[in-house]
MMTF fields as JSON, N, C-alpha, C and O atoms, coordinates in Angstrom:
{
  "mmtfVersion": "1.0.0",
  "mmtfProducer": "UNKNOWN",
  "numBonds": 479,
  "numAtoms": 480,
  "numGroups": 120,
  "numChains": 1,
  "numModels": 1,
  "chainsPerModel": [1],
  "groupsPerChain": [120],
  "chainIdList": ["A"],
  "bondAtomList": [4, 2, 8, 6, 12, 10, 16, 14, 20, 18, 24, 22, 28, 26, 32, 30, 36, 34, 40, 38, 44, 42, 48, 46, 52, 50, 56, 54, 60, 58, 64, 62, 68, 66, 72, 70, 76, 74, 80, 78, 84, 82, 88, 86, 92, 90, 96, 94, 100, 98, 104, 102, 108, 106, 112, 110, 116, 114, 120, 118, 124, 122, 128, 126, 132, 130, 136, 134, 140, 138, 144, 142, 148, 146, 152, 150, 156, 154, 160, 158, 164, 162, 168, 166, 172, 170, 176, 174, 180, 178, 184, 182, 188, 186, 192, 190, 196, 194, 200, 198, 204, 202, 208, 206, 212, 210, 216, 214, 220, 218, 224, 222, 228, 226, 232, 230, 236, 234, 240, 238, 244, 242, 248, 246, 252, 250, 256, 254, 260, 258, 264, 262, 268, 266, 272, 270, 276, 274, 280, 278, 284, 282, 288, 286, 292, 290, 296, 294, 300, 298, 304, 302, 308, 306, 312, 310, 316, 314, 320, 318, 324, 322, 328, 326, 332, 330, 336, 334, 340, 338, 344, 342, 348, 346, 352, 350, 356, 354, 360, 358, 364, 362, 368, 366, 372, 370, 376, 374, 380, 378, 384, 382, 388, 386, 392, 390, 396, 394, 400, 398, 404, 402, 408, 406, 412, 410, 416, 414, 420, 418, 424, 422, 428, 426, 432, 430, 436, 434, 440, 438, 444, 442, 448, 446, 452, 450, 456, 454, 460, 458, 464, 462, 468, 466, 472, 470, 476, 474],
  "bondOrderList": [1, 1, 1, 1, 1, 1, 1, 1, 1, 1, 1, 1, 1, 1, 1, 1, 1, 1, 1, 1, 1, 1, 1, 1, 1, 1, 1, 1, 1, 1, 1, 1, 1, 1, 1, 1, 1, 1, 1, 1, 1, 1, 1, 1, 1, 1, 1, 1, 1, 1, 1, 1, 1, 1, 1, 1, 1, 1, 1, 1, 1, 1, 1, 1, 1, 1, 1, 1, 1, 1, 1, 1, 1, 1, 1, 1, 1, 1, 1, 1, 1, 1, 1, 1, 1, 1, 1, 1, 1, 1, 1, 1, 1, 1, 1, 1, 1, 1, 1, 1, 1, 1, 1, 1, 1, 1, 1, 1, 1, 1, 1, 1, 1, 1, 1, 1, 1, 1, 1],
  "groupList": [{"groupName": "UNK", "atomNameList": ["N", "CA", "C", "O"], "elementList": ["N", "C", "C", "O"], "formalChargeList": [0, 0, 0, 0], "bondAtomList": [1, 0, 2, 1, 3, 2], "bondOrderList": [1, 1, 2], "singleLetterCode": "X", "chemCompType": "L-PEPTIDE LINKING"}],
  "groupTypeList": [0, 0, 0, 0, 0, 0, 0, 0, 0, 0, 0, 0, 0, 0, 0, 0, 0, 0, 0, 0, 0, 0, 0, 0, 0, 0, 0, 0, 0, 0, 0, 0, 0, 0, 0, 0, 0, 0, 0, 0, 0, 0, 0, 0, 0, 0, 0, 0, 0, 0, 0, 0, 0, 0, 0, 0, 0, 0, 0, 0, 0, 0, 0, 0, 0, 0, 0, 0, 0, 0, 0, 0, 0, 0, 0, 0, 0, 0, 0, 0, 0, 0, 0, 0, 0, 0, 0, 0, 0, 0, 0, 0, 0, 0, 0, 0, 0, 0, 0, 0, 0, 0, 0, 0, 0, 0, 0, 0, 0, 0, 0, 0, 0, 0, 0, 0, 0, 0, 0, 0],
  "groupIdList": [1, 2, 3, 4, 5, 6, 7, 8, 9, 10, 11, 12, 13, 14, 15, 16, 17, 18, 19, 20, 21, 22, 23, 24, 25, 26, 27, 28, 29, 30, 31, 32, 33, 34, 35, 36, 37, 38, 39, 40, 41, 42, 43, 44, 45, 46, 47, 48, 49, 50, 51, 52, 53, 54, 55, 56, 57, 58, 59, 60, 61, 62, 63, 64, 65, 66, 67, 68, 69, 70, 71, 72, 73, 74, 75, 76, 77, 78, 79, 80, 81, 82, 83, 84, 85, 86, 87, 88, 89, 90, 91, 92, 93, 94, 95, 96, 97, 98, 99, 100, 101, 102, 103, 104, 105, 106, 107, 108, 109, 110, 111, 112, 113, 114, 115, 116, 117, 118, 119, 120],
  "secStructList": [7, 3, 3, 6, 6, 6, 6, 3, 3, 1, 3, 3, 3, 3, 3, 3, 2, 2, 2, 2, 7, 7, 1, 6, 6, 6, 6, 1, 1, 7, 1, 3, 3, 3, 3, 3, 7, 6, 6, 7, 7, 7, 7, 2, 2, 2, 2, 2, 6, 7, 7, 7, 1, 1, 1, 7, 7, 7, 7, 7, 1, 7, 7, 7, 7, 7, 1, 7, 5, 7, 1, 6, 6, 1, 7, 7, 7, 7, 1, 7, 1, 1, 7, 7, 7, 7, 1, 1, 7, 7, 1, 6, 6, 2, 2, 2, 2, 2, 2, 2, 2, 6, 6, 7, 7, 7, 7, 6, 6, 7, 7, 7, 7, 7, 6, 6, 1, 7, 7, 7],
  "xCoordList": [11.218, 11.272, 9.988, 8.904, 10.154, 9.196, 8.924, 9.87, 7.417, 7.357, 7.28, 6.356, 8.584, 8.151, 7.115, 7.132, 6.413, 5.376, 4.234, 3.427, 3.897, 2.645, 3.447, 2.656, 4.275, 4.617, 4.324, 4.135, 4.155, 3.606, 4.848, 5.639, 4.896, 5.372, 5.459, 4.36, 6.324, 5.912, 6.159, 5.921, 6.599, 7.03, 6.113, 6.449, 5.406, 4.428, 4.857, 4.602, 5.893, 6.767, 7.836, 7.319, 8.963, 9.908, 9.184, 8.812, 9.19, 8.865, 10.704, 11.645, 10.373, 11.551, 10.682, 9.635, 11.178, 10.947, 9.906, 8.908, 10.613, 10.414, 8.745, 7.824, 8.725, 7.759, 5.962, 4.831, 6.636, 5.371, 5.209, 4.094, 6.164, 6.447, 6.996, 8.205, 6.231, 6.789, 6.778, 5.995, 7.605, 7.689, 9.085, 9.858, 9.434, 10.586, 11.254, 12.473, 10.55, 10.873, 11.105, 11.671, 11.022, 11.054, 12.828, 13.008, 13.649, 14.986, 14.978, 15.969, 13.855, 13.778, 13.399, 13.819, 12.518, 11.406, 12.728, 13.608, 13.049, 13.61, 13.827, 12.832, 14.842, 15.154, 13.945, 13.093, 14.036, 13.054, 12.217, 12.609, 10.893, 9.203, 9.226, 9.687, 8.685, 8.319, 6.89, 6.235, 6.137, 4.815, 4.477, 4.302, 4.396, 4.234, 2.738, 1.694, 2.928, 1.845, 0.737, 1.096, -0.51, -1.647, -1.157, -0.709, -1.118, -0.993, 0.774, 1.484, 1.199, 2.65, 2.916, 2.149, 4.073, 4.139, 5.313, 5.42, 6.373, 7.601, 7.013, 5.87, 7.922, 7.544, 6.949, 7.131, 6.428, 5.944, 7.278, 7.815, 8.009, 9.526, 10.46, 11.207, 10.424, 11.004, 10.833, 11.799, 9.573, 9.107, 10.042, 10.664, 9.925, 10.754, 12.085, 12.821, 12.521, 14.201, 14.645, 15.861, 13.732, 14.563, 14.536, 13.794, 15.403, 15.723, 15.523, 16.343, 13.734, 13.467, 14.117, 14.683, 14.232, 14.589, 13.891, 12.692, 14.818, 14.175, 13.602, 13.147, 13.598, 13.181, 11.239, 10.588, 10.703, 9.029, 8.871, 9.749, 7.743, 7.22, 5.445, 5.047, 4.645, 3.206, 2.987, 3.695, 1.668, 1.296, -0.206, -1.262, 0.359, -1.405, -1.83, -2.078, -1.94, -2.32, -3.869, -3.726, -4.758, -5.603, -5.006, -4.531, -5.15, -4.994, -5.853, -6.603, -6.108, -6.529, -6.586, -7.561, -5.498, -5.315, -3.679, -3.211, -2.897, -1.459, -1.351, -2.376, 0.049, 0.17, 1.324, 2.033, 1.671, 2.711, 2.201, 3.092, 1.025, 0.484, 0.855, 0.827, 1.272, 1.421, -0.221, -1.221, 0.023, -1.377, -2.024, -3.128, -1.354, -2.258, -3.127, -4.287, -2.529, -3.135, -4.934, -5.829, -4.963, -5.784, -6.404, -5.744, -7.793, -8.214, -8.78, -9.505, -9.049, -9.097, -10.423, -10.722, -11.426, -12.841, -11.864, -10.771, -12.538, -12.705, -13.596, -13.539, -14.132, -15.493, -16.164, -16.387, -16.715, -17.295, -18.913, -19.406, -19.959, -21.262, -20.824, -21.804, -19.857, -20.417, -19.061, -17.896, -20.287, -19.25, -17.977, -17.925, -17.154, -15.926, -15.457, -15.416, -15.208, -15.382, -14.248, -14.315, -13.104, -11.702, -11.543, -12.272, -10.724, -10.488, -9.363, -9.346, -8.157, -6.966, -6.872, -5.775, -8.008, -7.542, -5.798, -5.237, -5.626, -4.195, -4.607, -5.598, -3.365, -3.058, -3.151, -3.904, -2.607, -2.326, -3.603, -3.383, -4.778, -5.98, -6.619, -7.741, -6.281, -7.044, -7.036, -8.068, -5.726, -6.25, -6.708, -7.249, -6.724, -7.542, -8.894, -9.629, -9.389, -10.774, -11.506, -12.42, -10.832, -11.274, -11.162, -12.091, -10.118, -10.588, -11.174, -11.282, -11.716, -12.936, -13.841, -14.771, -14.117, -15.307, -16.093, -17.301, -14.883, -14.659, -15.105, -15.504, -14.885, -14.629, -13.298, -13.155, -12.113, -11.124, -10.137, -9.768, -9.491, -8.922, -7.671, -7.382, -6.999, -6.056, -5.001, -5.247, -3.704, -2.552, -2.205, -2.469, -1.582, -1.017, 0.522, 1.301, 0.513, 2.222, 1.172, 1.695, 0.103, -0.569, -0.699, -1.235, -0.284, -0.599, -2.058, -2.713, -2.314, -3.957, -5.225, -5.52, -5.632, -7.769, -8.797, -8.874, -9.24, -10.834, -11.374, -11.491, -11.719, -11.607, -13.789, -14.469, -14.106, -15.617, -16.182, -17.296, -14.703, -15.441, -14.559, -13.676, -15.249, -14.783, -13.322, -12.825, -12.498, -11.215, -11.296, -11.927, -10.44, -10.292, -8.892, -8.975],
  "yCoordList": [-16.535, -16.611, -17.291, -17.005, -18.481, -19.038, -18.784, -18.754, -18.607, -18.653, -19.995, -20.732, -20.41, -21.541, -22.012, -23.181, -21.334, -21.821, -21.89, -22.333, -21.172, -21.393, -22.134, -22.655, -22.119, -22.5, -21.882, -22.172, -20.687, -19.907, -18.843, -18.378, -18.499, -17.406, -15.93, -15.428, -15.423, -13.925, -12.826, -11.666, -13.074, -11.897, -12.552, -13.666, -12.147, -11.956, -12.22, -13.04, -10.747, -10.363, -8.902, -7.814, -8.925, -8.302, -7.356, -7.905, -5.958, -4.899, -3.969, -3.618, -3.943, -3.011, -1.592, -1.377, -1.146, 0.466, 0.999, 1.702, 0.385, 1.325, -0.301, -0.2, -0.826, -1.922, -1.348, -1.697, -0.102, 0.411, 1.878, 2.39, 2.519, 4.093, 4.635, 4.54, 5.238, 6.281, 8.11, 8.779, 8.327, 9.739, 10.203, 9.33, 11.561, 12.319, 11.848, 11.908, 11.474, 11.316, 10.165, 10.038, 9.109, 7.407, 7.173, 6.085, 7.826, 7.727, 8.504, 8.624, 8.854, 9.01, 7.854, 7.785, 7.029, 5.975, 4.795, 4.808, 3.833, 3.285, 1.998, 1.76, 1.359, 0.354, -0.919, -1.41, -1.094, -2.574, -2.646, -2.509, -2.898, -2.743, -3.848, -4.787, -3.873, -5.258, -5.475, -4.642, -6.739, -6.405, -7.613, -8.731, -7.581, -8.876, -9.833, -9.374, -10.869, -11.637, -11.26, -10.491, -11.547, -11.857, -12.298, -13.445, -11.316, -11.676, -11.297, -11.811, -10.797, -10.041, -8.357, -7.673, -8.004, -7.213, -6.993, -7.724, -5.732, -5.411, -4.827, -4.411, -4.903, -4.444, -2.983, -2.019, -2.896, -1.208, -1.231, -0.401, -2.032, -1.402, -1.02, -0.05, -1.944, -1.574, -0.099, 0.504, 0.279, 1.677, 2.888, 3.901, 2.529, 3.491, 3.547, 4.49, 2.284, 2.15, 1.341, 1.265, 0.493, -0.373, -1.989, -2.304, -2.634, -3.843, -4.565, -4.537, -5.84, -6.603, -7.517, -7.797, -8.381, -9.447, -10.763, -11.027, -11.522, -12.607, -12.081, -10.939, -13.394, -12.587, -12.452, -11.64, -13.375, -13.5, -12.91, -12.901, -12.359, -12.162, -12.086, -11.243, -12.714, -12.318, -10.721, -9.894, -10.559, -9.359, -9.443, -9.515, -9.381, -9.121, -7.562, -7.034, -6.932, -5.682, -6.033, -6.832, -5.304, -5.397, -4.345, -3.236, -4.993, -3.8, -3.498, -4.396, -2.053, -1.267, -1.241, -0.919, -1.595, -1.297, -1.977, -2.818, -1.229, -1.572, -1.177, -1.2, -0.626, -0.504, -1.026, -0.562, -2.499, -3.035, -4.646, -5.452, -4.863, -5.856, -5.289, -4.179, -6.892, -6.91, -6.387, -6.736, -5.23, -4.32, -5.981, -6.433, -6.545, -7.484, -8.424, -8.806, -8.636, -9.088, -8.759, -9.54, -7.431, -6.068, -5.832, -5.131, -6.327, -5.494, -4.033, -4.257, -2.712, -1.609, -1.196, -1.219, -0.672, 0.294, 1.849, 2.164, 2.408, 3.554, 4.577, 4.791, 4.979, 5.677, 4.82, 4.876, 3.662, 2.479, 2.739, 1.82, 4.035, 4.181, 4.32, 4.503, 4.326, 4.595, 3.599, 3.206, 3.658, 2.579, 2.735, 3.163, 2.51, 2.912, 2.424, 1.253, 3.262, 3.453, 2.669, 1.699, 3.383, 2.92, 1.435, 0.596, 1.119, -0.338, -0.982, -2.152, 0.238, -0.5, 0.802, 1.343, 1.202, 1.877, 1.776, 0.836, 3.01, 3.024, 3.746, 4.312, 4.198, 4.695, 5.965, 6.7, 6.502, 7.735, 8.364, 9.318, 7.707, 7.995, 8.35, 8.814, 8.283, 8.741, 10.192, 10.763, 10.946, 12.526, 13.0, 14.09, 12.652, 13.696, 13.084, 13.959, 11.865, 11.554, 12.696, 13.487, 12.504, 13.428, 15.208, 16.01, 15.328, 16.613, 16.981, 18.175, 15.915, 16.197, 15.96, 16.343, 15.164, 15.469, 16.456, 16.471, 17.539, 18.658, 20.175, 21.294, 19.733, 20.753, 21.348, 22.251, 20.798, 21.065, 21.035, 19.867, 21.787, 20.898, 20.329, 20.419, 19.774, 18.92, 19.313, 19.977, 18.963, 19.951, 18.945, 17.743, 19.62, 18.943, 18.095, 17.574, 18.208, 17.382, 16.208, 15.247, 15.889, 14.503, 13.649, 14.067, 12.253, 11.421, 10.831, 10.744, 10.443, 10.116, 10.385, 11.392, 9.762, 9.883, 9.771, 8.986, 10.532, 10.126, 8.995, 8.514, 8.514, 6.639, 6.483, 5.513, 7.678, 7.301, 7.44, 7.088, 8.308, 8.706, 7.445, 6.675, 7.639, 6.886, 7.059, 8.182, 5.868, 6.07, 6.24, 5.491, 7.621, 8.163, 8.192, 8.727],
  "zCoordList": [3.783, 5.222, 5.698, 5.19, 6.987, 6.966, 8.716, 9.503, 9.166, 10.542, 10.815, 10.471, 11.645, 12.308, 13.318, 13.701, 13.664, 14.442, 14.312, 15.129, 12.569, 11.787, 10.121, 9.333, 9.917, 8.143, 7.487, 6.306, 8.034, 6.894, 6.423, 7.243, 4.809, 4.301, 5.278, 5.515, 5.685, 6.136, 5.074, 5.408, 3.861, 2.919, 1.692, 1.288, 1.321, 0.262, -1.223, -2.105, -0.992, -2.088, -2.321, -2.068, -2.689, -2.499, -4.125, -5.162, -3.84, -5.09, -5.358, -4.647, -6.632, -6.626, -6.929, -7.539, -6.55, -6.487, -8.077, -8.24, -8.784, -10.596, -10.426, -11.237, -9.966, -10.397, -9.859, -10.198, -8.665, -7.521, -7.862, -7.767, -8.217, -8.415, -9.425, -9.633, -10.142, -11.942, -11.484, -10.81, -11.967, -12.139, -11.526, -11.131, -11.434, -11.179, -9.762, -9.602, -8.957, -7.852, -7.779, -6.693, -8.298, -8.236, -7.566, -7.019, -7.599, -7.047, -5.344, -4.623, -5.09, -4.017, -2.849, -1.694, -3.511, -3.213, -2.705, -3.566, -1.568, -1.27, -2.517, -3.201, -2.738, -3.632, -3.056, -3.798, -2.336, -2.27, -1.108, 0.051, -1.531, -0.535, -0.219, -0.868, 0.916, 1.293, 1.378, 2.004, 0.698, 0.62, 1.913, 1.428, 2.976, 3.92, 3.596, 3.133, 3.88, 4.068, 4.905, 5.796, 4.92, 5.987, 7.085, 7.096, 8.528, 9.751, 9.55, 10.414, 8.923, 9.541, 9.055, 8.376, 9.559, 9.46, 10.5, 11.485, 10.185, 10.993, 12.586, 12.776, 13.463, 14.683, 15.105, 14.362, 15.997, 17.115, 17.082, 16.349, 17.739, 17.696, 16.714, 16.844, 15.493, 15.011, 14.084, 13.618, 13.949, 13.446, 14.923, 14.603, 16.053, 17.041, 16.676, 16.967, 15.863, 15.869, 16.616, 16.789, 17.279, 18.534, 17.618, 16.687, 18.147, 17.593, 18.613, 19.531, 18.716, 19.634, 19.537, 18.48, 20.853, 21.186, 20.067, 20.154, 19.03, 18.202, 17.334, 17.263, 16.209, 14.707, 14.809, 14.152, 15.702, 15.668, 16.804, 17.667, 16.927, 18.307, 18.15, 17.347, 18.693, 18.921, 19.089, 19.664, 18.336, 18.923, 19.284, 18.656, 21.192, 21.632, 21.397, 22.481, 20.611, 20.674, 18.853, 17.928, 19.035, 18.182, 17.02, 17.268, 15.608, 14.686, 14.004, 13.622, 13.552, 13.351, 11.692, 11.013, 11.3, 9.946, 9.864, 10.632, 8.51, 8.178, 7.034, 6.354, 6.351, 5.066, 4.68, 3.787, 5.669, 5.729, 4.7, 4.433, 4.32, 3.679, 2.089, 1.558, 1.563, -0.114, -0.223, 0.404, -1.491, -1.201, -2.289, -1.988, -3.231, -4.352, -2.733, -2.886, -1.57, -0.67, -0.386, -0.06, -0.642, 0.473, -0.748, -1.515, -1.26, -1.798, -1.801, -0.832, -2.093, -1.361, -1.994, -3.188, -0.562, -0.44, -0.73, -0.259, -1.441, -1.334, -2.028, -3.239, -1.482, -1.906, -2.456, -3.665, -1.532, -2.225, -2.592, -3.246, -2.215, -2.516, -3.741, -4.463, -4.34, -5.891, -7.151, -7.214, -7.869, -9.284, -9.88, -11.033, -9.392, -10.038, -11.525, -11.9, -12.079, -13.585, -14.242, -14.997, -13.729, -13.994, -14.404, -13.876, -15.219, -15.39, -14.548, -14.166, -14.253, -13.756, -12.21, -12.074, -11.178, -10.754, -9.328, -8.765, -9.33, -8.041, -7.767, -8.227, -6.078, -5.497, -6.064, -5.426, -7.109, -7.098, -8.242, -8.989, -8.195, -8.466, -7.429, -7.633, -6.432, -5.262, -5.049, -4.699, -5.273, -5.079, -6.205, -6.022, -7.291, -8.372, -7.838, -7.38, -7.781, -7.747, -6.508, -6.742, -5.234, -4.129, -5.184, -5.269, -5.67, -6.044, -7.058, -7.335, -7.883, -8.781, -8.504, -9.214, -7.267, -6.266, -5.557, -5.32, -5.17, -4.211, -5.624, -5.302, -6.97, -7.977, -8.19, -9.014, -7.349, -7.974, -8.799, -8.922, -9.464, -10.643, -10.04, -8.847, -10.906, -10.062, -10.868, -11.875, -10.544, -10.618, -11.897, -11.88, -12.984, -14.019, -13.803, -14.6, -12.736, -12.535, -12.394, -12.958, -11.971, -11.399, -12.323, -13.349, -12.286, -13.085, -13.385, -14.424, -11.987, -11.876, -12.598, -13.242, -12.472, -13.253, -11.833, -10.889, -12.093, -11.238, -11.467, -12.594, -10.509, -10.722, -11.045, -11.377, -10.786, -11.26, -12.687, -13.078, -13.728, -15.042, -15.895, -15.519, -17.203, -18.061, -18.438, -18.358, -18.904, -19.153, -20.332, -21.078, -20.827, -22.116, -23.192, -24.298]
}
């Protein structure tokens, strides 16, 4: 899909489900993500359910953030004062790391590593 009024790509890249998400629940996880390009993303409306007028529309509103960007787009800060250890870290390294931060142990259903110790 192309915006005609910049040429630019608006879809990044189409994910299938098993390519973003492992474990028991992966049949829960919708069949296909959309990872959007830089500068798009689906409507305010369409998150309400409403279906705007035309496939483009400007948005004068400032953003804040999005988790509507192909994440390979976005590289990601998190807990950036310190060296992250990990070689391949994700998403779902993020709650054990916070709770081996905190001293907690982290629940054995979790896949994740603490992204500051060595990978073992």
């Amino acid at each position: 899909m192309i915006d005609p009024s910049t040429g630019d790509r608006v879809i990044n890249k189409v994910y299938k489900r098993e390519e973003l998400y492992s474990g028991k629940y992966v049949e829960d996880a919708p069949d296909l993500l959309i990872g959007y390009n830089r500068g798009y993303r689906a409507s305010w409306e369409t998150a309400l359910g409403k279906v705007p007028e035309g496939l483009f529309g400007d948005n004068m509103k400032k953003w804040s953030g999005t988790h509507l960007w192909d994440y390979k787009l976005v590289p990601g800060v998190v807990l950036s004062n310190r060296k992250i250890k990990r070689e391949h870290p994700a998403l779902y390294d993020i709650a054990p790391t916070i709770l081996k931060e905190f001293g907690i142990k982290k629940e054995k259903s979790m896949v994740g590593k603490p992204i500051f110790q060595e990978e073992r």
